[in-house]
C-alpha positions as CSV (number, residue, x, y, z in Angstrom):
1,X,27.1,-15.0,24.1
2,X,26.9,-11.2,22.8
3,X,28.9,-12.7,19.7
4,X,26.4,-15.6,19.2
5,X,23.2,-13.2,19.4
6,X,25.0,-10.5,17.0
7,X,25.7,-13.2,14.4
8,X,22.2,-14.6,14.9
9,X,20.5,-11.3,14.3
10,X,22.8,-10.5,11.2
11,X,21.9,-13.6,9.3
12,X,18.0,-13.2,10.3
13,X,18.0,-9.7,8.7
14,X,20.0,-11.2,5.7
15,X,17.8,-13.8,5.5
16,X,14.3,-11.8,5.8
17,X,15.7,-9.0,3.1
18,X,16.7,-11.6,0.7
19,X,13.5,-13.4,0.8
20,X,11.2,-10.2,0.8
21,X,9.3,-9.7,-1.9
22,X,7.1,-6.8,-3.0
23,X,3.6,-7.2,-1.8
24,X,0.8,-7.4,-5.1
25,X,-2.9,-6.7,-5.0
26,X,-5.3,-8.2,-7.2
27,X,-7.8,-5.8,-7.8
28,X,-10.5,-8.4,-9.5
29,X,-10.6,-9.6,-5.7
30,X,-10.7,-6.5,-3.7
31,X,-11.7,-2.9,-3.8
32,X,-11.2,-2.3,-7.8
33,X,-8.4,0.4,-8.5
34,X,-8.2,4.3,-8.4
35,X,-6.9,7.1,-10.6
36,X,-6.2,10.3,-9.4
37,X,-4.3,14.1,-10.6
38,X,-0.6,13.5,-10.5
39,X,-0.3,16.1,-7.7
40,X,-2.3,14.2,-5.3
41,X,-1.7,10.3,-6.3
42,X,0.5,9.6,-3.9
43,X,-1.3,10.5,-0.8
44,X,-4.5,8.9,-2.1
45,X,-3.0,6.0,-2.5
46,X,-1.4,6.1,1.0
47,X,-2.4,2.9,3.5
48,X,-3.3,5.5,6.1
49,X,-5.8,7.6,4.1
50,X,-8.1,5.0,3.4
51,X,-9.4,5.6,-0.3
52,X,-10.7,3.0,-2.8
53,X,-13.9,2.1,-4.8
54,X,-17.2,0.9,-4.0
55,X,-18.3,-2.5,-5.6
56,X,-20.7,0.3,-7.3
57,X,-18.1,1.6,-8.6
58,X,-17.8,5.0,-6.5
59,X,-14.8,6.4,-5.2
60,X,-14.5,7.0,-1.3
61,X,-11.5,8.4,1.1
62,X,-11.2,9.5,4.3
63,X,-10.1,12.3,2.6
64,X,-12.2,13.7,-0.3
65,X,-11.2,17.4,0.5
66,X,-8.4,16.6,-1.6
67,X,-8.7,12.8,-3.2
68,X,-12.6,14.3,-4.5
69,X,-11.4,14.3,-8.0
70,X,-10.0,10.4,-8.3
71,X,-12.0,8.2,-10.2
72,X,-12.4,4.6,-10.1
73,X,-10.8,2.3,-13.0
């Protein structure tokens, strides 16, 4: 049995990293995209700070202390 549920588990995460494929936005569809200084892209861009562009046009993130100077594209 313990053989059986190791072999299953090994060919499920062969199977699910072979098949995973990089996730794409379209931005004509959603919030448009976001440029900001080099030193603080990164964590502007991060899926936990919450940052992106009005339909307006304006930028907004839960942190503009240090995302306030992105613009939107």
């Amino acid at each position: 049995m313990k053989f059986t549920l190791t072999s299953i588990l090994i060919a499920l995460t062969a199977t699910t990293t072979t098949f995973a494929s990089p996730i794409t936005v379209d931005v004509s569809v959603g919030t448009p995209g976001f440029t900001c200084p080099n030193r603080v892209d990164g964590f502007c861009h991060a899926s936990n700070v919450h940052s992106g562009c009005t339909s307006d046009g304006e930028f907004y993130s839960d942190a503009m202390d240090v995302c306030g100077q992105c613009t939107c594209l």
